[in-house]
Every structure is written in C-alpha cells, then in structure tokens.
C-alpha positions as CSV (number, residue, x, y, z in Angstrom):
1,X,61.4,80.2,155.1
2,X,63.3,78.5,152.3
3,X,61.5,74.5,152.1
4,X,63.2,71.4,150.7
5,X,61.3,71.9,147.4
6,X,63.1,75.2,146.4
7,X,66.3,74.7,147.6
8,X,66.4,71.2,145.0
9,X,64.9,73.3,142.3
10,X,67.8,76.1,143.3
11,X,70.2,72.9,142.9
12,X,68.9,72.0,140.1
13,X,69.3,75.2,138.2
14,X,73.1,75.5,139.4
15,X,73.7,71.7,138.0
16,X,72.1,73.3,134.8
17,X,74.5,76.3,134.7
18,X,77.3,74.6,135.2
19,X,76.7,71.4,132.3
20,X,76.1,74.6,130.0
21,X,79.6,76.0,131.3
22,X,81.0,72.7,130.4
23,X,79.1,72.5,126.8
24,X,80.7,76.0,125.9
25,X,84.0,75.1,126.9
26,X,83.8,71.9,124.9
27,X,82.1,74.2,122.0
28,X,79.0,72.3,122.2
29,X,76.3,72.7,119.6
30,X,78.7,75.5,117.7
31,X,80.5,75.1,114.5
32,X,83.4,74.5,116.7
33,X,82.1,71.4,117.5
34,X,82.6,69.8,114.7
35,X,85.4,71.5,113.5
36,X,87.9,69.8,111.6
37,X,91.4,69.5,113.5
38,X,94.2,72.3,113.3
39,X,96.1,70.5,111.1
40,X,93.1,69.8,108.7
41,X,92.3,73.6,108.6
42,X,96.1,74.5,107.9
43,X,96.3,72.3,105.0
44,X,92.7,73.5,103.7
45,X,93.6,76.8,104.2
46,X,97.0,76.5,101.8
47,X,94.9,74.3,99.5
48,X,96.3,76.6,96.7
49,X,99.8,77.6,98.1
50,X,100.9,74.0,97.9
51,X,103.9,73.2,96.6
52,X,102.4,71.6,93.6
53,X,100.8,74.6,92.1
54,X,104.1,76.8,93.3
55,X,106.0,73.7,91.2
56,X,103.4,74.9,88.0
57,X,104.2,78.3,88.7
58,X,108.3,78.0,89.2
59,X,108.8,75.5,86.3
60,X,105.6,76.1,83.6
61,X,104.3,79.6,84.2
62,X,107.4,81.3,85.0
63,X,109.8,80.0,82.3
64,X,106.8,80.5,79.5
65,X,106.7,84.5,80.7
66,X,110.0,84.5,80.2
67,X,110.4,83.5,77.2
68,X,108.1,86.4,76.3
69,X,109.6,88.3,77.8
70,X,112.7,88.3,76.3
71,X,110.8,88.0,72.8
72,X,108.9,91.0,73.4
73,X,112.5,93.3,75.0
74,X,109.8,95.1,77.4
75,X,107.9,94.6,80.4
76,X,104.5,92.6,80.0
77,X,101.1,93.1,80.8
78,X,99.0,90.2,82.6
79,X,95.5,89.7,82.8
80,X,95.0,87.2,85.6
81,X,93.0,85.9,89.1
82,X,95.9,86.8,91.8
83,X,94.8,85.6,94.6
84,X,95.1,86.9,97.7
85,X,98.9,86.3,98.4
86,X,99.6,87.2,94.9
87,X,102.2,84.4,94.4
88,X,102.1,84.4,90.7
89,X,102.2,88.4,90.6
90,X,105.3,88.4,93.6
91,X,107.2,85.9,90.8
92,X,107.1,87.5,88.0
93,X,108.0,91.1,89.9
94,X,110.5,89.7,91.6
95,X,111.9,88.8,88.3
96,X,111.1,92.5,86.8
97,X,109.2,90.3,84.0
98,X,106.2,93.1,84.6
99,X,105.7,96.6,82.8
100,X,105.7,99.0,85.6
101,X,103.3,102.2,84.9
102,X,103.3,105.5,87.3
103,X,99.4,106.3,87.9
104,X,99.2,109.9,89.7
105,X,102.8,109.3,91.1
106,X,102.3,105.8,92.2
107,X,104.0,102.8,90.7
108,X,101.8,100.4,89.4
109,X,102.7,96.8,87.9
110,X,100.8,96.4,84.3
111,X,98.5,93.7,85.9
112,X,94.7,93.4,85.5
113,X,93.7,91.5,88.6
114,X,89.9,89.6,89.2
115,X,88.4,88.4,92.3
116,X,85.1,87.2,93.4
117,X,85.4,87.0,97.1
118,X,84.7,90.2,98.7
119,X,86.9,90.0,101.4
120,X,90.1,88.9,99.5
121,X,89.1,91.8,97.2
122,X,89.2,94.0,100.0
123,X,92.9,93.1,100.5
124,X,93.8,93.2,97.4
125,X,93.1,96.6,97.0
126,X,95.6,97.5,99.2
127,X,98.0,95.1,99.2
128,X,101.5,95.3,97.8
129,X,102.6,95.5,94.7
130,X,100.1,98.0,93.8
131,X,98.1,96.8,90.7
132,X,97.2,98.7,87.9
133,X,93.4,97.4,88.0
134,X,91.5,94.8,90.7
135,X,88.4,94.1,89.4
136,X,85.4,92.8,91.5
137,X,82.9,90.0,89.8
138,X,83.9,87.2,87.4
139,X,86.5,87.3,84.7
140,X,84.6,85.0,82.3
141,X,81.6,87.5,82.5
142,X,83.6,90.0,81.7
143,X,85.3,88.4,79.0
144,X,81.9,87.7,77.6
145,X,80.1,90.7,78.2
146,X,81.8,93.8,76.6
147,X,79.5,96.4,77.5
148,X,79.7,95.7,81.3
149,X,81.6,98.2,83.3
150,X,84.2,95.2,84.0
151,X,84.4,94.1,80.1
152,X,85.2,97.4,79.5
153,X,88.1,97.3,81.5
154,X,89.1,94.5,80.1
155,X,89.5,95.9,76.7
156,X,90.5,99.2,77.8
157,X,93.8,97.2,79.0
158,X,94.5,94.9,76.1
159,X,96.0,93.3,74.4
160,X,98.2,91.5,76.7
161,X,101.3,89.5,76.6
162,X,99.7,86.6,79.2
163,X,96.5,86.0,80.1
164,X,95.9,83.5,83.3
165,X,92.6,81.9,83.5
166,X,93.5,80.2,86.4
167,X,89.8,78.7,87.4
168,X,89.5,75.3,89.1
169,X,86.1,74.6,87.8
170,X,84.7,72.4,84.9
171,X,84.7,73.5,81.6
172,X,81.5,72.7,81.2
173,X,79.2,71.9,84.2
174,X,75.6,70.6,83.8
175,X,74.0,73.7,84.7
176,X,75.8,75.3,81.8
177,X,74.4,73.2,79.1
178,X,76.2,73.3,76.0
179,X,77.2,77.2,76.2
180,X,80.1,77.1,78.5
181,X,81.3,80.4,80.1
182,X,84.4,78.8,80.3
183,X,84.8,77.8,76.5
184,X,83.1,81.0,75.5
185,X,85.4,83.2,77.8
186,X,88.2,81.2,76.2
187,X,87.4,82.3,73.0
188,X,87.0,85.6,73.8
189,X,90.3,86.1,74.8
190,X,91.8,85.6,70.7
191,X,88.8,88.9,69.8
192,X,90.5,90.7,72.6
193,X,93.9,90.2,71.5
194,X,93.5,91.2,68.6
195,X,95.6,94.0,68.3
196,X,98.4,92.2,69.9
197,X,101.6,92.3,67.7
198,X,104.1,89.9,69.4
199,X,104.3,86.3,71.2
200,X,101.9,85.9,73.5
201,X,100.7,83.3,76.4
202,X,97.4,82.0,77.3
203,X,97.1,79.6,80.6
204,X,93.8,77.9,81.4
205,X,93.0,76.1,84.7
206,X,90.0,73.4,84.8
207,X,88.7,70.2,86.6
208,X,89.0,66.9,84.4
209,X,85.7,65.9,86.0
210,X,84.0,63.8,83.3
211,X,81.1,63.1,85.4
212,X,80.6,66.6,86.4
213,X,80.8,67.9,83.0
214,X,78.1,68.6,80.4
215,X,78.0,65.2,78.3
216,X,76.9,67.6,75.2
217,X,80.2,69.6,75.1
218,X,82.1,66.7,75.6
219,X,80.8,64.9,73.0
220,X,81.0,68.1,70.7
221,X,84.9,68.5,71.4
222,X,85.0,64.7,71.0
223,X,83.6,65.1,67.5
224,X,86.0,68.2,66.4
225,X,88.6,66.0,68.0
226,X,88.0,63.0,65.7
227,X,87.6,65.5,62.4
228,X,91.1,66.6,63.2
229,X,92.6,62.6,63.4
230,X,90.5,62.4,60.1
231,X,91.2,65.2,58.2
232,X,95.3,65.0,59.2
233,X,97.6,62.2,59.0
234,X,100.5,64.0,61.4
235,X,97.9,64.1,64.1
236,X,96.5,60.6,63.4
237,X,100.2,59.5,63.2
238,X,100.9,61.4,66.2
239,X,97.9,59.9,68.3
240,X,98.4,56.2,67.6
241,X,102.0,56.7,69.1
242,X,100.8,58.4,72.2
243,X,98.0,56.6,72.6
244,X,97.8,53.2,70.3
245,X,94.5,54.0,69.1
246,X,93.4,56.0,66.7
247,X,90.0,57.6,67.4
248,X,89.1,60.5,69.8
249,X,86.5,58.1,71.5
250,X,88.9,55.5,72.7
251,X,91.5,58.2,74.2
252,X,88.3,59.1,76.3
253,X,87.8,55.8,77.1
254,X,91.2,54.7,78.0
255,X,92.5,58.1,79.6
256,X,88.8,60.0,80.9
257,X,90.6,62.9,82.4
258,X,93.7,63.3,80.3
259,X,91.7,63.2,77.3
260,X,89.0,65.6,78.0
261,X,92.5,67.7,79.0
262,X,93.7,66.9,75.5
263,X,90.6,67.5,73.7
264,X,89.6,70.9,75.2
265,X,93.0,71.5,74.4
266,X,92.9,71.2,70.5
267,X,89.5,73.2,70.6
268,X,91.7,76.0,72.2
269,X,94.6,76.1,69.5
270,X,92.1,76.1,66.5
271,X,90.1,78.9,68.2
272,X,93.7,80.7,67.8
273,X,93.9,79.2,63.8
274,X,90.5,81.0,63.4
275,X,92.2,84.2,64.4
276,X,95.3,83.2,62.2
277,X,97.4,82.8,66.0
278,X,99.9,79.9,65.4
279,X,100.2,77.6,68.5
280,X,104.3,77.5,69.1
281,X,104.3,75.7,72.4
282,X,102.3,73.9,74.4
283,X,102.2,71.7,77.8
284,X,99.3,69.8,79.7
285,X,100.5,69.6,83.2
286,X,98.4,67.7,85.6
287,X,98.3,66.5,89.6
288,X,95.2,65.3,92.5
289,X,93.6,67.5,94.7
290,X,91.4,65.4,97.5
291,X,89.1,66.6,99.7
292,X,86.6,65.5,102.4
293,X,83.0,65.3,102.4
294,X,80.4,63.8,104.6
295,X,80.5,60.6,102.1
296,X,84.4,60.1,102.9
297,X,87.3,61.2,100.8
298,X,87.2,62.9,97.6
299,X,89.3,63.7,94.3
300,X,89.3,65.7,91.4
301,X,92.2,66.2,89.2
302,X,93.4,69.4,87.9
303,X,94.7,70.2,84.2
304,X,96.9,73.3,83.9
305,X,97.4,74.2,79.9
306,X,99.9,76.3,78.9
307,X,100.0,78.0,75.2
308,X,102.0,80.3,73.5
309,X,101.2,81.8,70.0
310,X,102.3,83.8,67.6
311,X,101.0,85.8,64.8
312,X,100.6,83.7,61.2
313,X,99.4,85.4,58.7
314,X,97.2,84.0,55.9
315,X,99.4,83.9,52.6
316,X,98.3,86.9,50.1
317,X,97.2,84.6,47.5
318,X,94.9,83.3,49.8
319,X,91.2,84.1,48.8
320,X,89.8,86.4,52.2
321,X,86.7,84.6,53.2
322,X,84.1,84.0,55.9
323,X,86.6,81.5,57.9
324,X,90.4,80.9,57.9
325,X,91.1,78.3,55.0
326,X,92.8,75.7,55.8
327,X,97.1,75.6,56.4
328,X,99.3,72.8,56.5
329,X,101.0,74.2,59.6
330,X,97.2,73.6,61.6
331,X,97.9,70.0,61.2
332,X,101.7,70.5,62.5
333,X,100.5,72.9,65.7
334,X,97.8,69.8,66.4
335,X,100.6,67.3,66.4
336,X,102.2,69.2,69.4
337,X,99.2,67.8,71.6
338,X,101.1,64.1,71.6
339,X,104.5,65.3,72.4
340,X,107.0,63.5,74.6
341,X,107.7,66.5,76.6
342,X,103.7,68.0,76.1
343,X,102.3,66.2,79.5
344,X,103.4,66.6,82.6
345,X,102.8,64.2,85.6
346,X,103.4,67.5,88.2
347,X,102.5,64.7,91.3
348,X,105.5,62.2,89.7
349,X,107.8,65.5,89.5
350,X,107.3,66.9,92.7
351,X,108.1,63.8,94.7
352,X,111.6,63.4,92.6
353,X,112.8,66.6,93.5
354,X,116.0,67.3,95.2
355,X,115.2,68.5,99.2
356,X,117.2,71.6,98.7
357,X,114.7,72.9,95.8
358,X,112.2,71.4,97.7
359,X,113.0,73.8,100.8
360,X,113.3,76.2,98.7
361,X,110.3,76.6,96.7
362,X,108.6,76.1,100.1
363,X,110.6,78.9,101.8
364,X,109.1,81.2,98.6
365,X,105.9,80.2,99.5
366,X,106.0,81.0,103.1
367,X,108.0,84.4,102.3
368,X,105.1,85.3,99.6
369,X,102.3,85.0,101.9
C-alpha cells in the first residue's frame, strides 16, 4: 500500500529529474554555460584570417616575394608557419611565385611548413597544395638546435629565398631571460642562409608588449641602438627627423611599442652586416589585436617586419678578421629604419580602402579557407 510519505518522496524525485532536464537544456554547469556568444566565437575563430593580416599579406608579403621573384627568374623556396588554411601558401601559388618539385610522382610546392598544434598538423598533412615538408614542434627550436631531427630538415632544405617567422609572441618574454629563442632563432636564419646566392626575404612577427618583455634584452637592444645614433651621423640625422630626439631612450619613451619595433629591427639588419647581407628594403607595418579576459578588454599590438637583403661582399683589401669591419653602407641600411614610406599604420590603411578591394580581399579570404 503506497502511504502519503512515498508518493511525496516519488514527487519529489520527478521535480528533481525534470529541473536537471531543464539545467542540460540550458547547458547548466558545462562549458556551454558560459560560452561566449556565436558571434564572439566566429570572430575568435578568424582571429588570424582577418582582413588586416590578409591586408599584410596582399600589400607587404606578396609584393616583397615578388620582387624576388622576378630577381631570382625561378620559383622560390619558403620556410614558413602556414597555418591551417594556408593563406599565405594559396597566394603565392596562386601567383606560381613557388618552385614546384615532383616527389615519387606527386607535385610538391618548395615549401617547408611548421606547426605546433597537433590537430592543425594533422590537416596539414593532407591538405592541398601538397607541401614539400610539414614539420611537427617549434620552428625556433629547430632553428636553434641543428642536430634535432627537425633542424636537420631545416638545413637539408636551405637556403631559401623567404623565410616567414610569423610568431605572435614577445621577442623576449620574462621566462626567457636575456637568451631569447626568438632573437637567437632570428640569428640563426643568416648561418642557414648561408649558401644563398641571390635576393632574399626575411619576415618576422612579434608582440610590442613592453611590459611583457624581458627588461634585460630591451635594455641591451636599447644600448646597440644608441651606439648606432652615436657612432653614425645619417642615422642620428635620420632619427631626429622621425622622431625629434636624438637618443634611443627617448624613442622608447615617447613611442613604447613602435620603438621596441624599431629597435629589434636594427639588431636584425646588423645580424645580416655580420654575415656581410646588405639590408635593401625594409617596412615596420603595425595594427591592434584585443581580446577578452576575466579583467575586461584587452590589447596587444602586433609588429610585422619585412626585410630584403642582398649579398655585399667585404672589399678585397679589406683585412679578414674575427668580425665584419665596419662599411659606410651599414650606416646608409640603418637610415632606412626612419623612412617616410618604412612604417605602416595597417589599422589607418585598412579603414581607407575602397569597398570593392575591400570585398575583395574578403572574398579571397573566404575562398582560401
């Protein structure tokens, strides 16, 4: 005989059931909960198939390859991170910029691709166009490290006609201390291309995070900086009309992120003076990301350098020693860092361009992906 008791405790457990029902439907207590909305997740999701970075790679990355490319009269070889939709890989094929290699009967496009994340690496390998090499692990540790099974590779490959460090990271964070993998991976890249006979282009990626970066490498670059503005009057001539000052401490000051932008810049064309690479171009291009945390909304800005160099030999009479002595053109590549046309504002550019090239570089991104 079924009492009052257990039929409320049978009531009870029913009123449970269903407020549970209504909790998963409402996605209570899952990550679903507090999921941002779809649009959030959409625009996190393109974070890097924005139109700003397809702006870099339309009007910076693509015309610099090919200028190369028409210097060199061949196809190129690229070292790079492609990403998963490949977008800078799809451009420069789509332009036939790319030596094309059969492997076994395949086709293969000359490029030697990196990725960290094990699932995009997963896609990569199969995805289309077929790469020549897609290497799992970091590119910086493999520039670094030549006896790894992946710095092998590297080397195997080279030299190359670009090389994309595309990395949206610090060049220096405090964990690193005052060895950077970034800087030292930089620096790598001129033993590597060694061997390399023509024009070719270098493109590094970094955050301009001054509070994120390791004081003592900013202070180091600061003090190489200020040597330079010393030791030639072009680029001390050349600062004071970019900047109306004349010290590398008080272009940090006034312009935090552009400097350290500038700075890490000159350390990377006299890395190329050491291995006797003239700098022939250069351009700083620069736009906001933001992003949301549980403190509100965040920013960081992004510096994208672009270099081109080319071989300059040391002058016979020139005594061979330890270190690269000293040319007059050093001062001259150094001077390029203050040009009119060496900065770009990409966030001021993008918003003046036409709506038809507008529609159009979005309609490439949407047809890459």
């Amino acid at each position: 005989m079924t009492t009052k008791k257990d039929l409320g405790e049978f009531l009870d457990v029913l009123d449970k059931e269903d407020a549970q029902e209504r909790e998963i439907e409402a996605h209570g207590g899952s990550f679903f909960e507090t999921a941002p909305d779809d649009e959030t997740i959409v625009a996190r999701a393109r974070e890097f198939d924005d139109l700003h970075k397809h702006w870099v790679r339309r009007e910076l990355w693509l015309k610099t390859v090919k200028r190369i490319r028409k210097a060199k009269g061949a196809g190129l070889r690229l070292l790079t991170l492609p990403g998963q939709h490949l977008f800078e890989i799809k451009l420069y094929a789509k332009e036939e910029l790319l030596e094309r290699l059969n492997d076994d009967g395949e086709e293969r496009l000359a490029v030697i691709g990196f990725e960290t994340d094990p699932t995009v690496f997963g896609l990569l390998a199969t995805a289309g166009p077929r790469l020549l090499e897609v290497l799992r692990g970091d590119v910086l540790a493999a520039l670094t490290e030549p006896k790894s099974s992946n710095g092998k590779v590297i080397r195997t490959h080279a030299p190359y006609d670009v090389i994309n460090l595309d990395l949206t990271t610090n060049i220096a964070t405090r964990n690193d201390g005052p060895y950077s993998p970034f800087l030292q991976g930089v620096r790598e890249c001129f033993h590597i291309q060694g061997a390399q006979t023509g024009s070719w282009a270098l493109m590094v990626t970094f955050r301009a995070g001054m509070m994120e970066t390791e004081p003592t490498v900013i202070r180091k670059l600061e003090e190489f900086f200020q040597k330079n503005l010393d030791e030639h009057l072009k680029v001390r001539e050349a600062c004071l009309d970019r900047y109306q000052v004349e010290t590398a401490k008080e272009v940090l000051a006034k312009h935090p992120e552009e400097g350290l932008g500038q700075i890490t810049g000159k350390w990377v064309i006299e890395q190329g003076h050491a291995f006797e690479w003239e700098c022939t171009f250069f351009r700083h291009a620069a736009y906001e990301r933001a992003y949301t945390t549980a403190t509100g909304q965040q920013r960081y800005s992004l510096r994208k350098l672009v270099f081109e160099f080319s071989r300059r030999l040391t002058g016979r009479r020139q005594l061979v020693l330890g270190t690269i002595p000293a040319q007059s053109w050093h001062g001259e590549d150094l001077t390029r860092l203050f040009a009119a046309t060496a900065l770009l504002d990409v966030d001021e550019a993008v918003a003046k361009i036409k709506p038809e090239y507008k529609r159009r570089i979005e309609d490439e991104i949407e047809a890459m992906r």
